[in-house]
KEKE-3310 file (N, C-alpha, C; in steps of 0.2 Angstrom, whole numbers, plus 5000, padded with zeros to 4 digits):
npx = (4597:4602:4610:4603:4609:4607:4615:4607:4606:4596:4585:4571:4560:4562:4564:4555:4552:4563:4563:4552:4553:4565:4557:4548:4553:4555:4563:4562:4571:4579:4586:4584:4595:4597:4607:4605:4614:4616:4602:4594:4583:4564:4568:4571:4557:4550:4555:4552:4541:4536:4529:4538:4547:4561:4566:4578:4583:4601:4608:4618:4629:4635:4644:4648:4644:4652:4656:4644:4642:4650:4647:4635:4640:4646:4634:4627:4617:4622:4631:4629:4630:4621:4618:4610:4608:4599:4592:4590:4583:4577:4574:4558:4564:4576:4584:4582:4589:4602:4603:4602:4612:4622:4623:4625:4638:4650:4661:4662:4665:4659:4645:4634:4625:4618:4613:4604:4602:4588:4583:4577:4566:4558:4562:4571:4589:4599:4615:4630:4643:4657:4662:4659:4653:4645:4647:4633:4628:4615:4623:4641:4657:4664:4678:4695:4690:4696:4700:4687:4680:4687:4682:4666:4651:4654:4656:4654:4642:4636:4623:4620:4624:4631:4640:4652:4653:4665:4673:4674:4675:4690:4697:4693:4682:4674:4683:4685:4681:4685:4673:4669:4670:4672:4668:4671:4685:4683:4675:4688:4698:4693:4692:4706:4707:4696:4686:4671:4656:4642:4627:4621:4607:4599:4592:4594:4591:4597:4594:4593:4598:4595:4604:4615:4627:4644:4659:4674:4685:4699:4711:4714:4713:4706:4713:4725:4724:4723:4734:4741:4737:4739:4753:4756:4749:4756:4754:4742:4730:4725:4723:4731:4727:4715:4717:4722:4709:4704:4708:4706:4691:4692:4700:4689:4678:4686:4683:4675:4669:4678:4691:4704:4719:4720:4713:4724:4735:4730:4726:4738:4743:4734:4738:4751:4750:4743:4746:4741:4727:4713:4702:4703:4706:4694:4685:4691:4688:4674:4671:4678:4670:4657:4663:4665:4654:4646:4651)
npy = (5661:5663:5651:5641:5636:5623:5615:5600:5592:5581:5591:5591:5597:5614:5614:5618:5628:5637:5635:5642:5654:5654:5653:5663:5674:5690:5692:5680:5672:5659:5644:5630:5620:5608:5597:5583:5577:5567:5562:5556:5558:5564:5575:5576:5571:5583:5591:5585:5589:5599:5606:5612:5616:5619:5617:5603:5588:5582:5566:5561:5551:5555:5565:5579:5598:5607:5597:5595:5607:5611:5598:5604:5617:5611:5605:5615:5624:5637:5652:5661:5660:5657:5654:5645:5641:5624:5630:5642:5659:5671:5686:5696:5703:5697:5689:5699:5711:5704:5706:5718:5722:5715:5719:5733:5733:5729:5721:5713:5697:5694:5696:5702:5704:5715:5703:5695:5693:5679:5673:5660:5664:5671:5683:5695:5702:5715:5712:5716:5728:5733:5749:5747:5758:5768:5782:5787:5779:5765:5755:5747:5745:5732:5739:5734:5719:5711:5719:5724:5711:5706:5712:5713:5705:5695:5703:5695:5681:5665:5662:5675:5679:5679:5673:5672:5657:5653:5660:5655:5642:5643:5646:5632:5629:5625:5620:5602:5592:5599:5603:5615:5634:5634:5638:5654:5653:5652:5662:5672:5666:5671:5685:5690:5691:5694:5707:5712:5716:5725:5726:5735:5735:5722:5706:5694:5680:5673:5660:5655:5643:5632:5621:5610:5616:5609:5601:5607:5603:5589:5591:5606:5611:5624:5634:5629:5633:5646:5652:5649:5657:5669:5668:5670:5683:5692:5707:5710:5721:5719:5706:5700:5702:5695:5683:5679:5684:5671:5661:5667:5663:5650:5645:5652:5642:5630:5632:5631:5618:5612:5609:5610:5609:5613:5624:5632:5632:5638:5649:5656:5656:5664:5678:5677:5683:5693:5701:5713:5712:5718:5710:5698:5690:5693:5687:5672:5671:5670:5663:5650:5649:5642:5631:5624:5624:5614:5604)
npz = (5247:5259:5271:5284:5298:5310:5323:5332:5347:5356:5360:5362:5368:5364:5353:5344:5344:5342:5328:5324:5326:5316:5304:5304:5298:5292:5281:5270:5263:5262:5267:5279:5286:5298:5309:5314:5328:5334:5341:5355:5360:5356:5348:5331:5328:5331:5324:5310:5309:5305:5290:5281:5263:5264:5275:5280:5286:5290:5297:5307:5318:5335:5337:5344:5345:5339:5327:5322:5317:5308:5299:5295:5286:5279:5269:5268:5254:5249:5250:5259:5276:5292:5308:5321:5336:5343:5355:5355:5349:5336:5333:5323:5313:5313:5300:5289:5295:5293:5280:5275:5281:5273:5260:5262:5268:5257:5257:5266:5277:5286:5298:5308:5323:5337:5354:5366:5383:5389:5401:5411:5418:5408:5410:5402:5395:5389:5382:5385:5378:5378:5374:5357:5346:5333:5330:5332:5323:5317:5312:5305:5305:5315:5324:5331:5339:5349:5357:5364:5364:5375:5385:5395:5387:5372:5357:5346:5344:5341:5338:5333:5321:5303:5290:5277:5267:5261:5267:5282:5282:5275:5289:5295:5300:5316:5329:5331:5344:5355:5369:5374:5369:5357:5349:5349:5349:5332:5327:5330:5324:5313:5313:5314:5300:5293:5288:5299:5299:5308:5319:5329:5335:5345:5340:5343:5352:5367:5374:5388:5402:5396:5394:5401:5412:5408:5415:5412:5399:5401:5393:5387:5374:5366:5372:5368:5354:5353:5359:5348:5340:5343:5343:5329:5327:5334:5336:5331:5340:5354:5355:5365:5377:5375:5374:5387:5395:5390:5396:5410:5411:5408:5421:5428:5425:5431:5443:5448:5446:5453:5450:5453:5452:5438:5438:5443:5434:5423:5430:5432:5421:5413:5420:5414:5401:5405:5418:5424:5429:5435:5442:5444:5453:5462:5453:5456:5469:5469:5460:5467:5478:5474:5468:5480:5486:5477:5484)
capx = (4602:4604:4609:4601:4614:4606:4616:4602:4605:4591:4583:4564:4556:4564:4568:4551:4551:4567:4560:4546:4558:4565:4553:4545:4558:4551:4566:4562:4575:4584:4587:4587:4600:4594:4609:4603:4620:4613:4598:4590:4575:4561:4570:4569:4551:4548:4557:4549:4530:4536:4527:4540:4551:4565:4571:4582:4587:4606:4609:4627:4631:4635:4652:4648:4642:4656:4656:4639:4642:4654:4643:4629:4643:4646:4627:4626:4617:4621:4637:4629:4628:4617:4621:4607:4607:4592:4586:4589:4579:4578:4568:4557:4569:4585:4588:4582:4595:4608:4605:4605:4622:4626:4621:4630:4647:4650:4668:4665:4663:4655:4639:4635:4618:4619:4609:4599:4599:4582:4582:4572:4558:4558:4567:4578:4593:4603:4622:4634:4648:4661:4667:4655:4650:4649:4645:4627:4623:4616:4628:4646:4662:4666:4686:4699:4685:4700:4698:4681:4680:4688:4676:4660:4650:4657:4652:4651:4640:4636:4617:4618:4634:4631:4647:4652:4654:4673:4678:4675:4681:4697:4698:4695:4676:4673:4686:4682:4681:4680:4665:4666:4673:4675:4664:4676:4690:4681:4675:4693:4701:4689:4693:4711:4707:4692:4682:4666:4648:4640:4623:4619:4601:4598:4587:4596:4591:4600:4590:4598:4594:4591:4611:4618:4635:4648:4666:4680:4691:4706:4715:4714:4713:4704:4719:4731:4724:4722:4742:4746:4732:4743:4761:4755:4746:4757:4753:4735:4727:4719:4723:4735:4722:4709:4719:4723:4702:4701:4712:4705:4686:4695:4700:4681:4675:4686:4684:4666:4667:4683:4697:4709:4726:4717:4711:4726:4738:4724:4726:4745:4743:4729:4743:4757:4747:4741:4746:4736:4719:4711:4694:4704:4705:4689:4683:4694:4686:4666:4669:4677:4663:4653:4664:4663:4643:4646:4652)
capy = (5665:5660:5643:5643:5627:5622:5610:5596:5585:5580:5598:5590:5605:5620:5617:5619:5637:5639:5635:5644:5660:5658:5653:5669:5679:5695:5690:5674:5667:5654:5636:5627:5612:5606:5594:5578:5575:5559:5564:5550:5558:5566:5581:5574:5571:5589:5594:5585:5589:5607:5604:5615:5611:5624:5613:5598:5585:5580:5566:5561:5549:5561:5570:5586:5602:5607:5593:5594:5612:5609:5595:5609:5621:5606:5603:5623:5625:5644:5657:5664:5654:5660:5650:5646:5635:5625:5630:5651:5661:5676:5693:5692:5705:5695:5689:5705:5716:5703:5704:5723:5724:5712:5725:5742:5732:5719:5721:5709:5693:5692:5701:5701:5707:5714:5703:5699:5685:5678:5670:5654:5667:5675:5691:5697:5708:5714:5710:5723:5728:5739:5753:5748:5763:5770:5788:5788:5776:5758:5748:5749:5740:5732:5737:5731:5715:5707:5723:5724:5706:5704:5715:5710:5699:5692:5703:5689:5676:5660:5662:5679:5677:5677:5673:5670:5649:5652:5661:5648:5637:5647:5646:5628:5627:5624:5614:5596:5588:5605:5605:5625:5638:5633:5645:5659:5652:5653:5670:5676:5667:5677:5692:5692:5689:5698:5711:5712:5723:5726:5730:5738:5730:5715:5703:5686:5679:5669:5657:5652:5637:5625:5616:5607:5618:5602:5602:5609:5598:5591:5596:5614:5611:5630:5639:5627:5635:5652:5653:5651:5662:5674:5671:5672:5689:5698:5713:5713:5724:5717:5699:5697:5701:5692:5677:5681:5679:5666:5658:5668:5660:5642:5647:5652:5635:5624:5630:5630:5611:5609:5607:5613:5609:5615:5631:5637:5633:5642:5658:5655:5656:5675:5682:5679:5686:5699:5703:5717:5712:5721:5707:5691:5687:5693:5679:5669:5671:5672:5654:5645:5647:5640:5622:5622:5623:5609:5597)
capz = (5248:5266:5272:5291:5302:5315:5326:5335:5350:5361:5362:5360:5372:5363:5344:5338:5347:5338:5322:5323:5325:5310:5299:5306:5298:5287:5275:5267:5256:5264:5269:5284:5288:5306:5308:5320:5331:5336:5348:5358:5362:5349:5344:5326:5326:5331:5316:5305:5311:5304:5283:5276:5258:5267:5280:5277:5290:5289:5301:5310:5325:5339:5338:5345:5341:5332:5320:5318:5313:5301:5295:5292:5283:5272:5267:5265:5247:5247:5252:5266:5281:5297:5314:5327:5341:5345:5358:5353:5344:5333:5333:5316:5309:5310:5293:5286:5295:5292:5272:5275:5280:5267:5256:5265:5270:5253:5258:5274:5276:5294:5298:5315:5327:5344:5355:5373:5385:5393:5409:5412:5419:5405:5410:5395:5397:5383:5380:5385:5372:5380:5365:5353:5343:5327:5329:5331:5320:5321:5311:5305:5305:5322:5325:5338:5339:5353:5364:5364:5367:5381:5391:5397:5386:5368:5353:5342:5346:5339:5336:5331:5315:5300:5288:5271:5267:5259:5275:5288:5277:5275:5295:5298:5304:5320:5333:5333:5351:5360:5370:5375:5368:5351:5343:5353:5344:5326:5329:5333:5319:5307:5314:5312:5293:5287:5290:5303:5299:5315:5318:5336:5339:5349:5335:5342:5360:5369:5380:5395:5408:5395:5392:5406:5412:5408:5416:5405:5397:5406:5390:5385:5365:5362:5376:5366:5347:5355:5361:5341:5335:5346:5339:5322:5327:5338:5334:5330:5345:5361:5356:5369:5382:5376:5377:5395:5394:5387:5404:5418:5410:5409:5427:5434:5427:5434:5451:5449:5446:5459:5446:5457:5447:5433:5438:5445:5427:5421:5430:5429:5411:5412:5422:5411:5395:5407:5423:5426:5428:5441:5445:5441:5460:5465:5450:5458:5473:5468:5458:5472:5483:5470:5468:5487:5487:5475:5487)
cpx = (4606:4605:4608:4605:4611:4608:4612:4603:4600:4589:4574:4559:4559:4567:4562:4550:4558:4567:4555:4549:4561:4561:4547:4545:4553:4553:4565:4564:4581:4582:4588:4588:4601:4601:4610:4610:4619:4608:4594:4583:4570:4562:4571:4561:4548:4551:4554:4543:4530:4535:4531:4547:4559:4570:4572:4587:4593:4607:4615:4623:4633:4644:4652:4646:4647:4658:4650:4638:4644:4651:4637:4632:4644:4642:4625:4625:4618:4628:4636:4629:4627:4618:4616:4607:4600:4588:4587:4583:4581:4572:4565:4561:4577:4589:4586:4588:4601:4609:4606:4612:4625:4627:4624:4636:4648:4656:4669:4663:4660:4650:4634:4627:4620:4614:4605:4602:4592:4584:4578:4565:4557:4560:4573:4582:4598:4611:4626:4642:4650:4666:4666:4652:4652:4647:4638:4624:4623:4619:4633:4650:4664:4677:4686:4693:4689:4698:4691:4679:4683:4686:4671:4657:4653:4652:4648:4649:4635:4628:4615:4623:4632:4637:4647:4656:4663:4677:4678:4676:4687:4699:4697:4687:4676:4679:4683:4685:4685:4673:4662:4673:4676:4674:4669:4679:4687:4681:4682:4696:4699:4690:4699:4709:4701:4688:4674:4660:4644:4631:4620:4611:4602:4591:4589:4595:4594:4597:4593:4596:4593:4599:4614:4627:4639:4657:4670:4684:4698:4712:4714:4714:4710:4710:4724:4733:4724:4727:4745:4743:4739:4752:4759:4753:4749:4755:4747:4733:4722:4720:4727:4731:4715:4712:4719:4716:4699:4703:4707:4695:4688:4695:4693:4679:4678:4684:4677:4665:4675:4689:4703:4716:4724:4718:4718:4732:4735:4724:4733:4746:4740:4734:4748:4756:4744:4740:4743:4732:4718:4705:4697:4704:4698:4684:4684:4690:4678:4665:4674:4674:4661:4655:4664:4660:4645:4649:4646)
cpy = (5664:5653:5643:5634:5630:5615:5605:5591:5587:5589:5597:5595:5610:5620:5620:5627:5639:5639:5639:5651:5660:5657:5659:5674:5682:5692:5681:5666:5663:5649:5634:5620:5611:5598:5589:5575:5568:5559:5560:5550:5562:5572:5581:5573:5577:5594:5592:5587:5596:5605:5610:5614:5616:5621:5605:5594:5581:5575:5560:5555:5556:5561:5575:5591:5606:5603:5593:5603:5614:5605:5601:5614:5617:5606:5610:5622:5635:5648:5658:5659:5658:5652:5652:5639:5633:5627:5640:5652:5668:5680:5692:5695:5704:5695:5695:5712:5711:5703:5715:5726:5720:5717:5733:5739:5726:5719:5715:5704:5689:5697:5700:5706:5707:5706:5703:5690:5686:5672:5666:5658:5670:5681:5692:5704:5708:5713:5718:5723:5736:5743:5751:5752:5766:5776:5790:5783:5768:5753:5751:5744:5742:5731:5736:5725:5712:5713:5725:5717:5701:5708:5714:5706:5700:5697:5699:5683:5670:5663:5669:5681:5675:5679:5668:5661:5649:5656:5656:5642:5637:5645:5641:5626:5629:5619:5606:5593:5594:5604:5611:5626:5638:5637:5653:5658:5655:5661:5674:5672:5670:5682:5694:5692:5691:5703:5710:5716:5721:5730:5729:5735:5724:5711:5696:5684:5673:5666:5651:5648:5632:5618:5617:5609:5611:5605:5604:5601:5597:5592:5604:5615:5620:5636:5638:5634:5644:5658:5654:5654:5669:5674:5670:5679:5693:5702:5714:5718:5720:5707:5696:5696:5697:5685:5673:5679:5675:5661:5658:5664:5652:5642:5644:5644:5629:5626:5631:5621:5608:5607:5611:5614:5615:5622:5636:5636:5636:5649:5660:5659:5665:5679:5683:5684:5693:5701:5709:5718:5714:5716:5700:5687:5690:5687:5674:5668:5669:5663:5647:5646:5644:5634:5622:5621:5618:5603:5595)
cpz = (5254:5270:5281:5295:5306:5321:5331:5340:5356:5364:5359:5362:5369:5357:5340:5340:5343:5329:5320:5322:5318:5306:5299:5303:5292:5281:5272:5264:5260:5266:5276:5285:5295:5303:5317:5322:5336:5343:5349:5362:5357:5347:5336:5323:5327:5325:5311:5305:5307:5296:5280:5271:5262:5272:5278:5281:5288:5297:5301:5317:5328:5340:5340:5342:5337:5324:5318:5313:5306:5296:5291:5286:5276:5266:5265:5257:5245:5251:5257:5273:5289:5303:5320:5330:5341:5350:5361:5351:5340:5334:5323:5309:5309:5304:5286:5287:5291:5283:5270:5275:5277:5262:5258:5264:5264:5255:5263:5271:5283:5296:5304:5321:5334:5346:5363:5375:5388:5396:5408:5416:5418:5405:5404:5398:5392:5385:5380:5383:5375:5375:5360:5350:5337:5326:5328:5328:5323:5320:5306:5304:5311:5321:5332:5341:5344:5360:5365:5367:5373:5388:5390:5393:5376:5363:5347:5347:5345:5334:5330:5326:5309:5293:5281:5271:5267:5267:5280:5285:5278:5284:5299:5303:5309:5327:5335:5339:5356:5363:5372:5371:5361:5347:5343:5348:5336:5324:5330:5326:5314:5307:5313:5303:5290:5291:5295:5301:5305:5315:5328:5340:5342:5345:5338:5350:5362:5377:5385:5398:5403:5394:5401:5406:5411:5411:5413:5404:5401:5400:5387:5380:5363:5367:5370:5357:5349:5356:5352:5337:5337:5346:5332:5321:5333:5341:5333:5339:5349:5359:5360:5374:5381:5376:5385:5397:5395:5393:5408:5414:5411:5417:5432:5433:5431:5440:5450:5448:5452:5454:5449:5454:5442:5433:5441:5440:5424:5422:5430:5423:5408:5413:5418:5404:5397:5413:5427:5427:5433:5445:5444:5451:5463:5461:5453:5464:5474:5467:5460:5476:5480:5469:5474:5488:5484:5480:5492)
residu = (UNK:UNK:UNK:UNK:UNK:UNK:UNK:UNK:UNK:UNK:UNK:UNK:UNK:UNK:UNK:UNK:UNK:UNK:UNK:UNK:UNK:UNK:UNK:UNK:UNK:UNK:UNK:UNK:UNK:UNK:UNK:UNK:UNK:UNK:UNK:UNK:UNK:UNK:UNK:UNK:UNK:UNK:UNK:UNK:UNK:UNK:UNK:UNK:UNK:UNK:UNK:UNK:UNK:UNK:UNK:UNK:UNK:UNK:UNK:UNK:UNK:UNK:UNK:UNK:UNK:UNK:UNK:UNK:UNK:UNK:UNK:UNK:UNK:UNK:UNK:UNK:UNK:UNK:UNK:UNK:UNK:UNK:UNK:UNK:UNK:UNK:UNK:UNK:UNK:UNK:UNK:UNK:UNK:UNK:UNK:UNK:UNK:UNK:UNK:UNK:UNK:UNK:UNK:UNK:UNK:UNK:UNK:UNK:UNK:UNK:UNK:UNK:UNK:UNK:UNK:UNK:UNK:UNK:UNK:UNK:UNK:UNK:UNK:UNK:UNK:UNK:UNK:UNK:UNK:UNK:UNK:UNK:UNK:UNK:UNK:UNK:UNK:UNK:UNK:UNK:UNK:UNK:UNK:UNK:UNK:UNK:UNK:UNK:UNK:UNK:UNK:UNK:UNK:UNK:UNK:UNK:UNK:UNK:UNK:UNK:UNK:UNK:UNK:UNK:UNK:UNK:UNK:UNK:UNK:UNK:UNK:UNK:UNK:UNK:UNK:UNK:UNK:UNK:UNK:UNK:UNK:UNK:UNK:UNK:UNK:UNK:UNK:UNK:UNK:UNK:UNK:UNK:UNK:UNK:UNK:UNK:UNK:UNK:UNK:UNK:UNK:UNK:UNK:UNK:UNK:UNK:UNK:UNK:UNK:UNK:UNK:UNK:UNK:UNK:UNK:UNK:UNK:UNK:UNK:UNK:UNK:UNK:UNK:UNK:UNK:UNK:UNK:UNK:UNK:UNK:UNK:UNK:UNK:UNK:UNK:UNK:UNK:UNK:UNK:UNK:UNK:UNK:UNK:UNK:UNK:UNK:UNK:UNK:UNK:UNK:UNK:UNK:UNK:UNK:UNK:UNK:UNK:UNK:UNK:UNK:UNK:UNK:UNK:UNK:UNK:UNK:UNK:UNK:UNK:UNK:UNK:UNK:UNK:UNK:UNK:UNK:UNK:UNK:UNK:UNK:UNK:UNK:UNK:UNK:UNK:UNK:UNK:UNK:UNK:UNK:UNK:UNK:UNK:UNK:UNK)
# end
């Protein structure tokens, strides 16, 4: 029922804990498409050590984790498709809520889990979603998903997503040869275009300290698609600001890696989308000290 993509490079300490999560899961019925993005260390032999007929290594030269995603949505034998990174995990009722709100919301085609981060010493702290609620209860349809998303942390996010084959489809997968923020994008073109189910628990963990922060791009490919999300959607609600977002984060990274031109067309670009941001210069301020430690 469930086609579980899991994108693979070189994550030999932390996929068998991510497998071991799902195959934990209460609900059962699905497949996992582990898609080996050309890992050069034994992160394939710890896939395979796992004896079960469920998982199904698909493997790629290394193109990124977007193409290896979209490799995975390809290989998908089933409509639904669930989205974990390797070196995530899930709580053991993930894929039983997410078949829950398949079942309350059949109108959507996105279906979606609070979740948590955990810290490298194992401290967990849940994910904070500003105007999130659906009168008491625990799941619902997440509206204005741009204004909501553009305060504190991403209600959608990668690990914890699960979305119908024919809509991500419909919307072009993944960005190929983004290295951040692609998922972002995805996430945002499905929301202009289909409905969301929401469920308020944290069942998706998101394990932090194990990927190497990398440089931004020195072209901006997911600002570029971002700008035309938002002249095709005027008018949707909060999508201008979360473009603006999508900047002043471009922004902090580069001055945390010293991208100085960069970082300042960058906040150029937040301001013009939305002048009124009241923390963009204390950002501005926080992650250039941080590319100047870097020297």
């Amino acid at each position: 029922m469930i086609s579980v993509v899991i994108p693979l490079y070189n994550k030999e300490k932390q996929v068998a804990r991510t497998l071991r999560s799902v195959l934990g899961q209460s609900f059962g019925d699905f497949e996992i498409v582990v898609v080996d993005d050309g890992s050069t260390d034994g992160s394939v032999s710890v896939v395979r050590s796992f004896d079960d007929r469920r998982i199904r290594i698909i493997g790629q030269s290394n193109a990124g984790v977007a193409a290896a995603r979209n490799r995975g949505i390809a290989e998908a034998r089933h409509d639904m498709i669930a989205f974990i990174d390797a070196d995530d995990e899930w709580k053991p009722g993930y894929l039983q809520a997410q078949y829950d709100l398949m079942q309350a919301y059949p109108g959507c085609s996105v279906f979606v889990t609070a979740y948590e981060f955990r810290k490298l010493s194992g401290v967990e702290i849940p994910a904070r979603f500003n105007g999130v609620s659906f009168g008491g209860n625990e799941c619902g349809l997440l509206d204005k998903y741009f204004v909501t998303a553009s305060r504190f942390d991403p209600p959608l996010w990668t690990s914890a997503v699960v979305v119908r084959k024919s809509a991500i489809e419909s919307v072009g997968g993944f960005l190929v040869g983004a290295k951040s923020g692609e998922d972002l994008l995805t996430w945002a073109r499905l929301a202009c275009r289909y409905k969301i189910a929401y469920c308020l628990k944290p069942l998706a963990t998101y394990c932090q300290g194990y990927s190497n922060p990398r440089p931004p791009e020195a072209r901006d490919m997911v600002g570029e698609q971002f700008e035309e999300l938002y002249k095709e959607n005027p008018d949707w609600p909060g999508l201008k600001h979360y473009v603006a977002y999508w900047y002043k984060m471009r922004m902090c990274r580069c001055l945390a890696h010293r991208m100085w031109p960069a970082s300042f067309m960058a906040f150029c670009k937040s301001l013009r989308y939305d002048p009124l941001q009241l923390r963009i210069l204390k950002s501005m301020i926080n992650f250039t000290i941080i590319g100047l430690r870097r020297i």
